[in-house]
Backbone as numpy.savetxt, mean C-alpha at the origin, in Angstrom:
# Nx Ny Nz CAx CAy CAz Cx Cy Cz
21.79 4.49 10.79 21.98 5.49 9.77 23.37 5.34 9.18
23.23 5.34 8.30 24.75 5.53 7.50 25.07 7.10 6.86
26.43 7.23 7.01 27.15 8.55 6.54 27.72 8.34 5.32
28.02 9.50 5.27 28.35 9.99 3.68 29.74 9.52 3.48
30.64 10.52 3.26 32.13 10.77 2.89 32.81 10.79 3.89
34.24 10.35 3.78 35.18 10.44 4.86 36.10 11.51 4.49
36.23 11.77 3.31 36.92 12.99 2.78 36.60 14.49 3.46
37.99 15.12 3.64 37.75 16.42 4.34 37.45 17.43 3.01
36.16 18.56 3.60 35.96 18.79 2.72 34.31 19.10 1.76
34.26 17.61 2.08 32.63 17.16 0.88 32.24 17.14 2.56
30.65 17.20 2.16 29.26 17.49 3.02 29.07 15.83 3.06
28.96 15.63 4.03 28.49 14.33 5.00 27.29 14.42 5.15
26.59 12.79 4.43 25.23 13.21 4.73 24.64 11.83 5.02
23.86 11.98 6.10 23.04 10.61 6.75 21.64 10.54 6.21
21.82 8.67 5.69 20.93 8.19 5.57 19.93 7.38 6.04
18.63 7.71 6.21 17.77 7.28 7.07 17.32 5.71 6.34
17.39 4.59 6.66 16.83 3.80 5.75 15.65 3.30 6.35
15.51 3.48 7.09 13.66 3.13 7.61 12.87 4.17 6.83
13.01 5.57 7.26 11.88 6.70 6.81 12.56 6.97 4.79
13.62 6.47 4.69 13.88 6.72 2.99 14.43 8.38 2.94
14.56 8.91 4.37 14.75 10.51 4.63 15.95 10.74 4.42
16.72 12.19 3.63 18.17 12.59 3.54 17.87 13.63 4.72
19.21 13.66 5.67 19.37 14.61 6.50 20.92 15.31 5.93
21.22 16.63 5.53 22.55 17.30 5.63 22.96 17.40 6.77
24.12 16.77 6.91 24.59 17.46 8.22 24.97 18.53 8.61
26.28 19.00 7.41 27.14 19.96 7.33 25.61 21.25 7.83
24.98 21.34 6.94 23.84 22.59 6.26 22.84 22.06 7.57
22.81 20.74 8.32 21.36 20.97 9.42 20.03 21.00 8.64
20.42 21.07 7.16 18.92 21.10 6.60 18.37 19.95 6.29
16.99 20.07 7.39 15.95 18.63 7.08 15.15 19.01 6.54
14.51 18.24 5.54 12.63 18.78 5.40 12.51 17.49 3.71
11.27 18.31 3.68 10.71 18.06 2.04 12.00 18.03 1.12
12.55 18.98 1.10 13.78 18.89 0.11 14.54 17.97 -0.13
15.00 17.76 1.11 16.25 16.70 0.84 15.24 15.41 0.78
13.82 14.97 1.17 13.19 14.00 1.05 13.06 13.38 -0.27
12.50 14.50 -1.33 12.74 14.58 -2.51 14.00 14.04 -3.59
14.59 13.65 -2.93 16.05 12.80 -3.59 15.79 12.05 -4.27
14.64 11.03 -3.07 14.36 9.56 -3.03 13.30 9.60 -4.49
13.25 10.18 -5.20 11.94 10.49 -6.16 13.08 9.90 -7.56
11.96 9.30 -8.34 12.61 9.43 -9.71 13.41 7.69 -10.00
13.91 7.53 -11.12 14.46 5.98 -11.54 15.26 5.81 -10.34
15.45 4.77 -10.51 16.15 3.39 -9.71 17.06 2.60 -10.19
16.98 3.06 -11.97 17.99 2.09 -12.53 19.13 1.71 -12.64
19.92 0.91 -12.75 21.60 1.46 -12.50 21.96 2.79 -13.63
22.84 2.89 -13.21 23.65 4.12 -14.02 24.02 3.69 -15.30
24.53 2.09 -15.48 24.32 2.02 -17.33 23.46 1.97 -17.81
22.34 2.28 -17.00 21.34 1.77 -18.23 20.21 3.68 -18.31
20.44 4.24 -17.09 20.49 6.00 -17.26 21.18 6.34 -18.62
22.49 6.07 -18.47 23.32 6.62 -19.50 22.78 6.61 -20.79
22.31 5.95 -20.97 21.81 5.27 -22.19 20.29 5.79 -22.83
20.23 6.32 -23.56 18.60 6.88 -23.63 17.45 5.93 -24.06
17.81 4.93 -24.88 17.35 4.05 -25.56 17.32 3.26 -24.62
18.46 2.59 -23.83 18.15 1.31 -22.96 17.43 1.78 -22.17
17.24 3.09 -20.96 16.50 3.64 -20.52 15.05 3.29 -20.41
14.78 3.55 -21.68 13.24 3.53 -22.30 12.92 2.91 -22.43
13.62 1.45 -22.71 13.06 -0.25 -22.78 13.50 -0.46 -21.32
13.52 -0.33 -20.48 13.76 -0.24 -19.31 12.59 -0.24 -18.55
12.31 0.97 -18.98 10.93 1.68 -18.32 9.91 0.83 -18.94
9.76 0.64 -19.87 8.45 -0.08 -20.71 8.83 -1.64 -20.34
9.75 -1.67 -19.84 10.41 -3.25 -18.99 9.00 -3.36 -17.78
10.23 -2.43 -16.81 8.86 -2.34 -15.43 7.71 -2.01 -15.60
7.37 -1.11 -16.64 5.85 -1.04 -16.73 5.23 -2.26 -17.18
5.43 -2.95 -17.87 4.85 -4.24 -18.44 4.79 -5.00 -17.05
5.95 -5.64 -16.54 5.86 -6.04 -15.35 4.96 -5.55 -14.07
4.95 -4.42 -14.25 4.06 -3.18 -12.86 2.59 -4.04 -13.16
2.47 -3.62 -14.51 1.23 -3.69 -15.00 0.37 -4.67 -14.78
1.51 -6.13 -15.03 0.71 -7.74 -15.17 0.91 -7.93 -13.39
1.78 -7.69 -13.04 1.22 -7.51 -11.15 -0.37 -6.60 -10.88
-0.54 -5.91 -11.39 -1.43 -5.26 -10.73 -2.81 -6.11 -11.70
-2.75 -5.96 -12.59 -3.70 -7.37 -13.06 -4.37 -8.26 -12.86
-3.41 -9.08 -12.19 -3.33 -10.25 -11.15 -3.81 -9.66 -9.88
-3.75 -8.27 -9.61 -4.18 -8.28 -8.40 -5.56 -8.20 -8.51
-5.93 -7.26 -9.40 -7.61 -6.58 -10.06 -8.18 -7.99 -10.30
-7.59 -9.45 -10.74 -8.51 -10.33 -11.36 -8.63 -11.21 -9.33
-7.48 -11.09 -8.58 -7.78 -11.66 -7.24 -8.80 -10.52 -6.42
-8.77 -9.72 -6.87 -9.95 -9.31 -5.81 -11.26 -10.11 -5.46
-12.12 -10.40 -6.81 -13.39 -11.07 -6.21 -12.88 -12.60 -6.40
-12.08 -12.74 -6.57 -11.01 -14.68 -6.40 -10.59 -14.55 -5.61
-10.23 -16.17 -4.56 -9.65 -16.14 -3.78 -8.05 -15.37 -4.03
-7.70 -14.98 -3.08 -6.62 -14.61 -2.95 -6.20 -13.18 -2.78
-5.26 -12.48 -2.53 -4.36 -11.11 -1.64 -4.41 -10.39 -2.63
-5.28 -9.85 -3.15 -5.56 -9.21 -4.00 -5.15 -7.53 -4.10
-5.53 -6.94 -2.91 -5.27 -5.41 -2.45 -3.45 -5.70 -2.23
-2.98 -6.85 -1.83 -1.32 -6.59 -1.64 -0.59 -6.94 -2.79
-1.54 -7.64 -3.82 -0.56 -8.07 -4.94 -0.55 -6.72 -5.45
-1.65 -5.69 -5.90 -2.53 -4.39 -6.31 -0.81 -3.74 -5.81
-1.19 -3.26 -4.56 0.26 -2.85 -4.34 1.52 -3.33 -4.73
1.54 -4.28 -4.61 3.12 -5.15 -5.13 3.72 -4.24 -6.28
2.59 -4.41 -7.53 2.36 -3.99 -8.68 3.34 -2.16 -8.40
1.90 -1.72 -7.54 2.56 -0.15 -7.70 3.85 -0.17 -7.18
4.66 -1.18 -6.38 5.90 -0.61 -5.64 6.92 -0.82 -6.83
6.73 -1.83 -8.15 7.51 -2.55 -8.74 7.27 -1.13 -9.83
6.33 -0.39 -10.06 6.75 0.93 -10.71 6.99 1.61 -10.28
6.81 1.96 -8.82 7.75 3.07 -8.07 9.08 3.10 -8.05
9.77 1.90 -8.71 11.25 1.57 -9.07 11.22 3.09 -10.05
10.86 3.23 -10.63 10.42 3.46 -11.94 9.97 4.87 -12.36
8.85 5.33 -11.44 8.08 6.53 -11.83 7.82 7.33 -11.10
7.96 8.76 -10.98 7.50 9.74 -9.48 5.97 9.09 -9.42
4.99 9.31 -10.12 3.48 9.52 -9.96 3.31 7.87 -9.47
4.00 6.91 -9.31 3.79 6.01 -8.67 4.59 5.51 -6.84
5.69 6.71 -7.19 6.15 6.79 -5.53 5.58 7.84 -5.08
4.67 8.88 -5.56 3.51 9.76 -4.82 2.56 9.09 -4.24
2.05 7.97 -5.40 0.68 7.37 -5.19 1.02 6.61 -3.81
2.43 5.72 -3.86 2.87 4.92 -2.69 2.99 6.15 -1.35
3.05 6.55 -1.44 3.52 7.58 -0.27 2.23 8.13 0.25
1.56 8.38 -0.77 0.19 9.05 -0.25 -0.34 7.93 0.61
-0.31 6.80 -0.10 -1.53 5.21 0.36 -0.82 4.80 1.85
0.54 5.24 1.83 0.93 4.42 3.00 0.73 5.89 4.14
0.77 7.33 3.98 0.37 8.13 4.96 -1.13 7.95 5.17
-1.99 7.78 4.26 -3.58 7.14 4.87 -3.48 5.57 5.80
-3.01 5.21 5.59 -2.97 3.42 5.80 -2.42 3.65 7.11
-1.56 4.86 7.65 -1.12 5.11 9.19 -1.59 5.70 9.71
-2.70 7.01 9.05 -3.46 7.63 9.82 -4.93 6.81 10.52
-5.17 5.70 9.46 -6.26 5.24 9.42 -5.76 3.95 11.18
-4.73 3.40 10.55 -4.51 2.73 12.21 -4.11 3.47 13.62
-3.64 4.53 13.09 -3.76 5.54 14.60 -5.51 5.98 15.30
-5.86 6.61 14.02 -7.35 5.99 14.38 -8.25 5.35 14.73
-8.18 3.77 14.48 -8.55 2.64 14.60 -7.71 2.63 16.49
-6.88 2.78 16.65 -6.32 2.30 17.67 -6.92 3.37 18.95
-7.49 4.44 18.41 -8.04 5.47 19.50 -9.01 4.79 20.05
-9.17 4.67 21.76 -9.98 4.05 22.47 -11.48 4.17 22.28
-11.94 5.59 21.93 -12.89 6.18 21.59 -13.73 5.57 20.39
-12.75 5.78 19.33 -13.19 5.10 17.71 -13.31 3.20 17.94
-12.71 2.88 19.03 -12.65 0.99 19.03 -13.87 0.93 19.85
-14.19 1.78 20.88 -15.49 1.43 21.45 -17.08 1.73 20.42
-17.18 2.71 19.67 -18.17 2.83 18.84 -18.14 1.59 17.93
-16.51 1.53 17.36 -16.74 0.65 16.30 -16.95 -1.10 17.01
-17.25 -1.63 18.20 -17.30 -2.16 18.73 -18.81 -2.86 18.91
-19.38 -0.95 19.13 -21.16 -1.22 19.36 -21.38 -1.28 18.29
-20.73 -0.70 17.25 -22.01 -0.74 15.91 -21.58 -2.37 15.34
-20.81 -2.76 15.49 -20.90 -4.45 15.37 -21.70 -5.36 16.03
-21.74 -4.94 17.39 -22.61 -5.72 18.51 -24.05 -5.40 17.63
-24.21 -3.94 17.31 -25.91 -3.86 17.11 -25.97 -4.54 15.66
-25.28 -4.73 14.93 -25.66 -5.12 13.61 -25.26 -6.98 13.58
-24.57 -7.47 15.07 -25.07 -8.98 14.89 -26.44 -8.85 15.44
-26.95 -8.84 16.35 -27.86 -8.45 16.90 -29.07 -8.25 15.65
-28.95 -7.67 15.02 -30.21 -7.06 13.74 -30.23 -8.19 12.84
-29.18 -8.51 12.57 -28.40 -10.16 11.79 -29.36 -11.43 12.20
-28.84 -11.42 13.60 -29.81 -12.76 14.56 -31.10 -12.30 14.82
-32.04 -11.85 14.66 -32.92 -11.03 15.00 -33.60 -11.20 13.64
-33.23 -11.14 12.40 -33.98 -11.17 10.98 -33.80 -12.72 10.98
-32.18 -13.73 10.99 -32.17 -14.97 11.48 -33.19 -15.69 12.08
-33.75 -15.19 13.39 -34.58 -15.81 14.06 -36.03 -15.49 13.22
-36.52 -14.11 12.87 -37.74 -14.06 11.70 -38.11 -15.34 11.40
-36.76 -15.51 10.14 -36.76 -16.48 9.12 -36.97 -17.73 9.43
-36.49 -17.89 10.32 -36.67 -19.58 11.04 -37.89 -19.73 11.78
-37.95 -18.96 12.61 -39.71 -19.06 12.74 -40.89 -18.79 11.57
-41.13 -18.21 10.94 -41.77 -18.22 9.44 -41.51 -19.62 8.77
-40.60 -19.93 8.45 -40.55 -20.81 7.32 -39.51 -22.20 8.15
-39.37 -22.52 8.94 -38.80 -23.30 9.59 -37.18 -23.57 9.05
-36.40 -24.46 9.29 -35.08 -24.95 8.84 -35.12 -25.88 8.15
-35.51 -25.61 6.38 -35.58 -26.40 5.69 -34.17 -26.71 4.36
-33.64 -27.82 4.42 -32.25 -27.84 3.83 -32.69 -27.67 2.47
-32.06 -26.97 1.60 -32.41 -26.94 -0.01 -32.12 -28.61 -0.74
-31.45 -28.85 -0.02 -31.68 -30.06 -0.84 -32.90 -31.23 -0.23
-33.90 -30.77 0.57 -35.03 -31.39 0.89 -36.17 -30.63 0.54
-36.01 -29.41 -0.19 -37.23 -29.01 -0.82 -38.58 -29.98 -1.22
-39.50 -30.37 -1.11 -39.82 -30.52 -2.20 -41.43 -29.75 -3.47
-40.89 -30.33 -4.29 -41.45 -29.22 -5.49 -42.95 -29.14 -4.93
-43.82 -28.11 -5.41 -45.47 -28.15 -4.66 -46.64 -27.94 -5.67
Protein backbone atom coordinates (compact mmCIF):
# COMPACT_ATOMS: atom_id res chain seq x y z
CA UNK A 1 0.00 0.00 0.00
CA UNK A 2 1.23 3.32 -0.53
CA UNK A 3 0.50 6.61 1.57
CA UNK A 4 -0.45 9.83 0.95
CA UNK A 5 1.34 13.08 2.28
CA UNK A 6 4.15 13.59 4.54
CA UNK A 7 3.01 17.05 5.34
CA UNK A 8 1.63 17.78 8.86
CA UNK A 9 -1.65 18.59 8.57
CA UNK A 10 -3.26 17.09 5.08
CA UNK A 11 -5.18 13.60 5.52
CA UNK A 12 -2.99 10.62 4.62
CA UNK A 13 -4.49 8.30 2.54
CA UNK A 14 -3.62 4.58 1.51
CA UNK A 15 -3.70 3.14 -1.60
CA UNK A 16 -4.79 -0.24 -2.28
CA UNK A 17 -3.38 -1.23 -5.71
CA UNK A 18 -4.55 -4.76 -6.01
CA UNK A 19 -8.42 -4.06 -4.98
CA UNK A 20 -8.12 -0.20 -6.87
CA UNK A 21 -9.71 0.64 -3.05
CA UNK A 22 -9.13 4.34 -1.24
CA UNK A 23 -8.92 3.85 2.50
CA UNK A 24 -8.87 7.47 4.75
CA UNK A 25 -6.91 7.09 7.38
CA UNK A 26 -7.15 10.24 9.26
CA UNK A 27 -11.47 9.80 8.96
CA UNK A 28 -11.18 5.49 9.22
CA UNK A 29 -13.67 5.87 6.47
CA UNK A 30 -13.83 2.73 4.16
CA UNK A 31 -16.62 1.78 1.88
CA UNK A 32 -18.33 2.55 -1.58
CA UNK A 33 -17.35 6.12 -1.27
CA UNK A 34 -13.98 6.42 -1.24
CA UNK A 35 -14.12 3.32 -3.90
CA UNK A 36 -15.78 5.65 -6.15
CA UNK A 37 -12.62 7.85 -6.80
CA UNK A 38 -11.37 5.20 -9.06
CA UNK A 39 -14.49 6.09 -11.52
CA UNK A 40 -14.26 8.53 -14.39
CA UNK A 41 -11.12 9.69 -17.12
CA UNK A 42 -7.71 8.60 -16.86
CA UNK A 43 -6.34 11.21 -18.95
CA UNK A 44 -3.47 13.27 -18.00
CA UNK A 45 -4.32 16.58 -16.64
CA UNK A 46 -3.31 18.48 -19.99
CA UNK A 47 -5.39 17.08 -21.86
CA UNK A 48 -8.62 17.42 -18.85
CA UNK A 49 -7.75 20.98 -18.97
CA UNK A 50 -8.56 21.32 -22.22
CA UNK A 51 -12.21 20.82 -23.38
CA UNK A 52 -11.62 20.28 -26.93
CA UNK A 53 -8.49 18.05 -26.57
CA UNK A 54 -10.56 16.19 -24.03
CA UNK A 55 -13.16 15.25 -26.52
CA UNK A 56 -10.79 14.08 -29.28
CA UNK A 57 -9.40 12.20 -26.63
CA UNK A 58 -12.36 10.41 -25.78
CA UNK A 59 -13.46 9.79 -29.44
CA UNK A 60 -9.49 8.73 -29.51
CA UNK A 61 -10.21 5.67 -27.07
CA UNK A 62 -13.48 5.08 -28.25
CA UNK A 63 -12.41 4.43 -31.79
CA UNK A 64 -9.66 2.33 -30.42
CA UNK A 65 -12.17 0.55 -27.57
CA UNK A 66 -14.30 -0.02 -30.41
CA UNK A 67 -11.91 -1.72 -33.25
CA UNK A 68 -10.63 -4.01 -30.15
CA UNK A 69 -13.86 -5.18 -29.41
CA UNK A 70 -14.56 -5.83 -33.17
CA UNK A 71 -11.82 -7.94 -33.52
CA UNK A 72 -13.01 -9.62 -30.71
CA UNK A 73 -16.93 -10.09 -32.05
CA UNK A 74 -15.30 -11.16 -35.61
CA UNK A 75 -12.78 -13.95 -33.34
CA UNK A 76 -15.48 -15.45 -31.68
CA UNK A 77 -16.69 -18.03 -34.31
CA UNK A 78 -12.66 -17.69 -35.83
CA UNK A 79 -10.03 -19.11 -34.44
CA UNK A 80 -8.82 -17.17 -31.81
CA UNK A 81 -9.36 -15.32 -27.89
CA UNK A 82 -12.11 -13.81 -28.76
CA UNK A 83 -14.12 -13.28 -25.21
CA UNK A 84 -10.42 -11.71 -23.95
CA UNK A 85 -9.79 -9.54 -26.87
CA UNK A 86 -14.01 -8.54 -26.23
CA UNK A 87 -12.66 -7.51 -22.89
CA UNK A 88 -9.37 -5.99 -23.83
CA UNK A 89 -11.63 -3.66 -25.82
CA UNK A 90 -13.88 -2.78 -22.67
CA UNK A 91 -10.76 -2.20 -20.32
CA UNK A 92 -9.18 0.22 -23.08
CA UNK A 93 -12.61 2.33 -22.53
CA UNK A 94 -12.70 1.98 -19.02
CA UNK A 95 -9.58 4.35 -19.36
CA UNK A 96 -12.22 6.44 -20.46
CA UNK A 97 -15.88 5.98 -19.32
CA UNK A 98 -17.85 5.20 -15.90
CA UNK A 99 -20.53 2.86 -17.84
CA UNK A 100 -17.56 0.90 -19.04
CA UNK A 101 -15.66 0.60 -15.52
CA UNK A 102 -19.29 -0.50 -14.14
CA UNK A 103 -19.65 -2.94 -16.92
CA UNK A 104 -15.82 -4.11 -15.93
CA UNK A 105 -16.57 -4.35 -12.36
CA UNK A 106 -19.81 -5.96 -12.65
CA UNK A 107 -18.16 -8.88 -15.27
CA UNK A 108 -15.25 -9.37 -13.03
CA UNK A 109 -17.66 -9.70 -9.57
CA UNK A 110 -19.66 -12.53 -11.70
CA UNK A 111 -16.43 -14.13 -13.16
CA UNK A 112 -15.44 -14.61 -9.09
CA UNK A 113 -18.58 -15.61 -7.93
CA UNK A 114 -18.94 -18.01 -10.73
CA UNK A 115 -15.27 -19.68 -9.74
CA UNK A 116 -16.06 -19.79 -6.06
CA UNK A 117 -18.85 -21.78 -7.24
CA UNK A 118 -17.29 -23.92 -9.63
CA UNK A 119 -14.73 -24.67 -6.91
CA UNK A 120 -17.57 -25.86 -4.29
CA UNK A 121 -17.11 -29.62 -3.85
CA UNK A 122 -20.77 -30.13 -4.19
CA UNK A 123 -21.27 -28.10 -7.65
CA UNK A 124 -17.72 -30.14 -9.11
CA UNK A 125 -19.29 -33.44 -8.20
CA UNK A 126 -22.76 -32.89 -10.11
CA UNK A 127 -20.97 -31.06 -12.70
CA UNK A 128 -18.76 -34.08 -12.99
CA UNK A 129 -21.84 -36.65 -13.38
CA UNK A 130 -23.67 -34.69 -15.77
CA UNK A 131 -20.51 -34.97 -18.05
CA UNK A 132 -19.94 -38.65 -17.31
CA UNK A 133 -23.82 -39.14 -18.31
CA UNK A 134 -23.73 -37.09 -21.42
CA UNK A 135 -20.32 -38.98 -22.74
CA UNK A 136 -22.03 -41.93 -22.05
CA UNK A 137 -25.41 -40.81 -24.21
CA UNK A 138 -22.58 -39.47 -26.84
CA UNK A 139 -20.99 -43.19 -27.07
CA UNK A 140 -24.16 -44.85 -26.82
CA UNK A 141 -25.87 -42.88 -30.07
CA UNK A 142 -21.89 -43.44 -31.44
CA UNK A 143 -22.24 -47.03 -31.07
CA UNK A 144 -26.21 -46.84 -32.75
CA UNK A 145 -24.57 -45.35 -35.69
CA UNK A 146 -21.86 -47.72 -36.28
CA UNK A 147 -23.81 -50.63 -35.88
CA UNK A 148 -26.66 -49.42 -38.39
CA UNK A 149 -24.63 -48.16 -41.02
CA UNK A 150 -21.12 -49.47 -40.38
CA UNK A 151 -17.68 -47.18 -40.57
CA UNK A 152 -17.86 -45.91 -43.83
CA UNK A 153 -15.13 -43.05 -44.79
CA UNK A 154 -16.89 -40.23 -46.93
CA UNK A 155 -14.47 -40.34 -49.19
CA UNK A 156 -15.34 -44.15 -50.05
CA UNK A 157 -18.93 -43.54 -50.55
CA UNK A 158 -20.00 -44.83 -53.39
CA UNK A 159 -22.88 -43.18 -55.44
CA UNK A 160 -26.10 -45.93 -55.67
Amino acid sequence: MNTGSDQPGERAVAVDAVAGTYEAEADGVVGEENAERGLGSRAPEFVKARRALHLSWQVGVFVVGLAVVVAGVIMLPLPGPGWVVIFGGMAIWATEFVWAQLVLRWTKRKVTEAAQRALDPEVRRRNITLTVIGLVIVGVLAGIYLWKFGLVMPWKIRDQ
